[in-house]
Every structure is written in C-alpha cells, then in structure tokens.
C-alpha positions in Angstrom: 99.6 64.9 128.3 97.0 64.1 125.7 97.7 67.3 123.4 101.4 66.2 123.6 100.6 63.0 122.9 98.3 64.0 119.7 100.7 66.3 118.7 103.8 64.3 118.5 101.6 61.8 116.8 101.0 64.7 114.0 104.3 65.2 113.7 104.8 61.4 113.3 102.0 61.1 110.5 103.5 63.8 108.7 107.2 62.6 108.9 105.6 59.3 107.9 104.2 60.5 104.6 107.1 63.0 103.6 109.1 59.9 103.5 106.4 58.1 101.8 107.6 56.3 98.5 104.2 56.7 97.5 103.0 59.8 95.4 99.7 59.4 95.6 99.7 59.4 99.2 101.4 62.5 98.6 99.1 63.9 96.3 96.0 63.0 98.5 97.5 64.3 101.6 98.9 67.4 100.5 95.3 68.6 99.3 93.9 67.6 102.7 96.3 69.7 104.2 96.2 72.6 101.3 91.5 72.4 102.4 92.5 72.7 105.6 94.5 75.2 105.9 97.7 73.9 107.0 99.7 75.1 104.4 103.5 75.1 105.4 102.5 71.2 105.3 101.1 71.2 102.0 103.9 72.7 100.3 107.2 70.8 100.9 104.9 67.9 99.2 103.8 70.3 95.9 107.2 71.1 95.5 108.5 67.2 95.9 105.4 66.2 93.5 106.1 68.9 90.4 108.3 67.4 89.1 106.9 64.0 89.5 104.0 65.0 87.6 105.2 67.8 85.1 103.2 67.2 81.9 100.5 65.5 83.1 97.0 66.9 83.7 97.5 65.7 87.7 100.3 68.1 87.5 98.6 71.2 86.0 96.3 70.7 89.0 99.1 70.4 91.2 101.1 73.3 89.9 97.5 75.5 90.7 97.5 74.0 94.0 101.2 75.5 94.6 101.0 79.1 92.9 97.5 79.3 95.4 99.5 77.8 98.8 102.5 80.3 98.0 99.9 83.0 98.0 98.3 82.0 100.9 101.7 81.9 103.1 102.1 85.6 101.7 104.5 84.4 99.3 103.6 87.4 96.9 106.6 87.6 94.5 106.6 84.0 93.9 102.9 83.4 93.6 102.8 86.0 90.9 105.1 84.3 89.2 103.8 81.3 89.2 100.3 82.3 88.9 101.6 84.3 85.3 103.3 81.1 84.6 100.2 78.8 85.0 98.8 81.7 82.6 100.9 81.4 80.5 101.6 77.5 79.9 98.5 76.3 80.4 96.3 79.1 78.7 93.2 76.9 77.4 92.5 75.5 81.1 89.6 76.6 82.9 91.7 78.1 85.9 93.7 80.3 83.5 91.6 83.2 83.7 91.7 83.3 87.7 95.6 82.7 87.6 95.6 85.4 84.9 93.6 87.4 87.8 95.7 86.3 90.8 99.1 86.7 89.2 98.3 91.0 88.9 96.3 90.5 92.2 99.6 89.2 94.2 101.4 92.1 92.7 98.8 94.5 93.9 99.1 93.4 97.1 102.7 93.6 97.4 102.5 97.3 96.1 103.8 100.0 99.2 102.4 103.0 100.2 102.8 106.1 97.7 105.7 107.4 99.3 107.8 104.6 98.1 109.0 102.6 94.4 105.9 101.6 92.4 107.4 98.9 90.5 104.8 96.3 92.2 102.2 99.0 91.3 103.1 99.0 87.5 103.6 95.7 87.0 99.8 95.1 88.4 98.4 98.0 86.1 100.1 96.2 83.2 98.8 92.6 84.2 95.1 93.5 85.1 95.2 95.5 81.6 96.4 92.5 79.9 93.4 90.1 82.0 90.6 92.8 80.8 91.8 92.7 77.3 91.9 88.8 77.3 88.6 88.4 79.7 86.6 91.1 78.7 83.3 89.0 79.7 84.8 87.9 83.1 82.9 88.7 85.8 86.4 89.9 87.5 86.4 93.0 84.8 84.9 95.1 87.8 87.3 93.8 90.1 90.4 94.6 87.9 88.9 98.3 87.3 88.4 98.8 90.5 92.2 98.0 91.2 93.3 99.6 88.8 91.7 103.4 89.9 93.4 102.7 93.1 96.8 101.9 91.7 96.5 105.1 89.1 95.7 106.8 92.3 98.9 105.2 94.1 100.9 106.5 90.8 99.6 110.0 90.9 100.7 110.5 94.5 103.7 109.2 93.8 104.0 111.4 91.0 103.1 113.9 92.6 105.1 113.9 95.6 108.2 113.9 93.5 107.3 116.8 92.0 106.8 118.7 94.8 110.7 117.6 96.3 112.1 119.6 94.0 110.2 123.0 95.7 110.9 121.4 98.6 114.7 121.6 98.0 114.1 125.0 96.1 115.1 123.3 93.2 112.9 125.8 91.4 113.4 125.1 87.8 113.0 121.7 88.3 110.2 122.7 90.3 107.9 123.9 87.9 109.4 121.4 84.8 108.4 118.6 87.4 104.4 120.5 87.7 103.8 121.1 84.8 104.3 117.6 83.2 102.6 116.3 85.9 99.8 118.5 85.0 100.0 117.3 81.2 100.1 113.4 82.3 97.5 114.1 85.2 95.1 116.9 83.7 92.1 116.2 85.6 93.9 115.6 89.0 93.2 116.3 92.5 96.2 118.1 93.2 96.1 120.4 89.8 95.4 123.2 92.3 98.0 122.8 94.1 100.7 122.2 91.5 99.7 125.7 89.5 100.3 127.3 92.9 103.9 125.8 93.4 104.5 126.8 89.6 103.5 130.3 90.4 105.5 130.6 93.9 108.5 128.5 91.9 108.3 131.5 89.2 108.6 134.1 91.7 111.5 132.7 93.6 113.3 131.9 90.4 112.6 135.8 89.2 114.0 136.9 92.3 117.0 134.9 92.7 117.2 135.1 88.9 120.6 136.5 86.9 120.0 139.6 85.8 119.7 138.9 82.2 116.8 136.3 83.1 114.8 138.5 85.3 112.3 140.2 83.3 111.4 137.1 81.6 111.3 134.9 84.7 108.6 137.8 86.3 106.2 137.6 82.8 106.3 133.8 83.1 105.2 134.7 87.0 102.7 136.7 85.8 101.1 134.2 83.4 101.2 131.9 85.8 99.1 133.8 88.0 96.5 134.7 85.8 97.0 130.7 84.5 95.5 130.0 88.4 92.7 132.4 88.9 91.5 131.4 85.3 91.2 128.3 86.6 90.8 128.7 90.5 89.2 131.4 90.7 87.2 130.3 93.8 90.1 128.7 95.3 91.3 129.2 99.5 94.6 129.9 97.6 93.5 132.6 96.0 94.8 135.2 98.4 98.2 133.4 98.8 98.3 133.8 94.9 97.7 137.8 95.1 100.4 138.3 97.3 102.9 136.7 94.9 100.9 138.5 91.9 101.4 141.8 93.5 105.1 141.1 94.3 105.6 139.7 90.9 104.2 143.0 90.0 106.0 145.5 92.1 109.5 143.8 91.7 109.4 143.8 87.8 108.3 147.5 87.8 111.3 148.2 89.8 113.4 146.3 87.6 112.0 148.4 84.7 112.8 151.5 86.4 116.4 150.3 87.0 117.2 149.2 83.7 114.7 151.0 81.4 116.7 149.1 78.4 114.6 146.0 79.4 111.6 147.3 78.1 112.5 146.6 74.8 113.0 142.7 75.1 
C-alpha cells in the first residue's frame, strides 16, 4: 500500500513538472534525474528545454547533458551524432575534447562482430583518428589507440573472411585476386599463412580445371606459389598439405608436357 502510494505520488511529481510553465524547474529537475540515473525521465525534459535555451551557455550545458542521456539509454546512433555535433559547434568548450571522444566511442560500440558490415567500425577509426590528431596531449590518446588496434583487427577479419568466400564457392580466380590484395593491404597479418596456402590450392584447382590453352601457365604460377610459402613458412603445420599440392602441381604439368610437347616452347 505504501510503495503504491509513493509510486503514484512519483508519477504525480513528474507529471507535475512536465507540465510545468517553469523552465528552470525543468532544468533543475532534469539534472536530478539525469545524477540519478533515471534517465527516460531526464530526457523528454532536455529535448522540451533545447530549444528554449539554444544559444545560450545554459544550453550548451544542456545539449551535453542530452548527447550523454542518449548514450546512456544505448541510444548509440543518435548520441554519436550529437556528441560530433557538440564537437563540432561548440569546439572551444572544455567538454569538446570528451564529446570529440564519445562521439567515435558510441560508434565503436555500435560496431558488430567481424562477420557482418563494418560501416560502424570505419566510421570510429576515422573519428578517433581525427580526436588523436586534434588531442594529441589528451590523456584519452591511449584509449583511442587501443580502440583503434581492435577495430583494425575487426577490419582484417572482415577482410579476410571475404576473401576466403570466394575459395569457398571455388570462385578460384577470385580466390587468389581476393588473397593476395589482402596480403598487400595486411602484410604483416595473422592469417598471411593461411591466405598463401589458399593461393597455392586456388592455383592448383584453377590449373586443373583450366582450358587447355591456360594450363601450363596456371601450373608455373602453382609452382611459384609453392615455393612463395615454404620461403616464407618454411616451419609451418601446412607444410605437408603444401607438398602434396607441389608434387601434383608437378606431376600434372609433366604430363601435360608429354601430351603436348609444343607447350614447352611458351
């Protein structure tokens, strides 16, 4: 009886106030509520005060309040925006470095897993760039960078991954177009292994299944591919699996000699 009672007294103080002619009552109350942490209250009354307040310092502070209370309901897209807004307009303010940060933060957050569009995740590598440029003394810098190796990370899978479809799908070709400028935008990568594998099993599958005025070349590009692996994987648990081909590559391309001798001399 007594919650119920408190309750629909809340409700009552709140009606009371959103239908307050008063906008500093507004203002006052709609901080309360933002500190603690009863934000679907706190908003309705930011949005009714923006425009009440719009160039005034009162409403700088207010329009920080409301990019913050849309990121704290998990508002993402819209705190970003409002957050690169805030930026943006109000550049020489002393909050404009964290809504800088918060702005590629929101879109950080809102980035999926690797397996799906990384729009969110480019869009956050090109906003926490922009905050290190402009902030390079913020004490954030090792925040953004440390963001930013996980979202290049996010990117190479993704990367990646598509390349690999295409071997998948025995799209060959494509296949080993796909690898190898992955390998040229992502030389150092964790997967450089096992992209020069797929090139090499992409060349022998495209040899075999290769028209016949293709084939020899397709089995010397096999080749080189090979040797391309063990220069550089020498050690590798593939390294077997890459033999095999190798010796295939090998034996198929004498035979092809041996059928058409003429070969030889491209």
């Amino acid at each position: 009886m007594v919650l119920s009672f408190l309750s629909q007294w809340g409700c009552s103080e709140y009606n009371r106030i959103m239908k307050s002619p008063n906008p500093e009552l507004k203002y006052k109350k709609a901080i309360e509520y933002y500190e603690d942490e009863e934000y679907l209250k706190s908003l309705p009354l930011f949005v009714e005060l923006l425009p009440l307040y719009k160039g005034t310092e009162k409403g700088q502070k207010i329009y920080y309040y409301f990019a913050y209370n849309n990121y704290k309901l998990g508002n993402l897209i819209t705190a970003a925006y409002h957050f690169r807004k805030y930026a943006s307009t109000f550049s020489m303010s002393d909050q404009a470095q964290d809504a800088m940060f918060m702005s590629a933060y929101c879109n950080y957050l809102d980035s999926p897993n690797s397996s799906l569009d990384q729009t969110p995740s480019l869009l956050a590598l090109e906003e926490f760039q922009l905050f290190v440029n402009t902030y390079p003394e913020s004490n954030l810098v090792d925040s953004a960078n440390t963001i930013v190796d996980r979202l290049n990370q996010k990117i190479e899978n993704k990367s990646f991954e598509n390349s690999r479809q295409y071997f998948t799908i025995r799209k060959f070709k494509s296949a080993i177009v796909a690898m190898e400028n992955f390998l040229v935008d992502y030389p150092a990568s964790r997967y450089k292994e096992e992209a020069k594998i797929i090139v090499l099993k992409s060349y022998y599958e495209l040899a075999t299944n290769s028209i016949f005025e293709k084939k020899k070349e397709r089995y010397d590009k096999g080749i080189e591919a090979y040797y391309d692996f063990i220069d550089n994987f020498a050690g590798s648990v593939k390294i077997n699996e890459a033999e095999v081909i190798y010796a295939k590559l090998v034996k198929e391309r004498e035979e092809f000699l041996s059928e058409n001798p003429d070969q030889n001399e491209l």
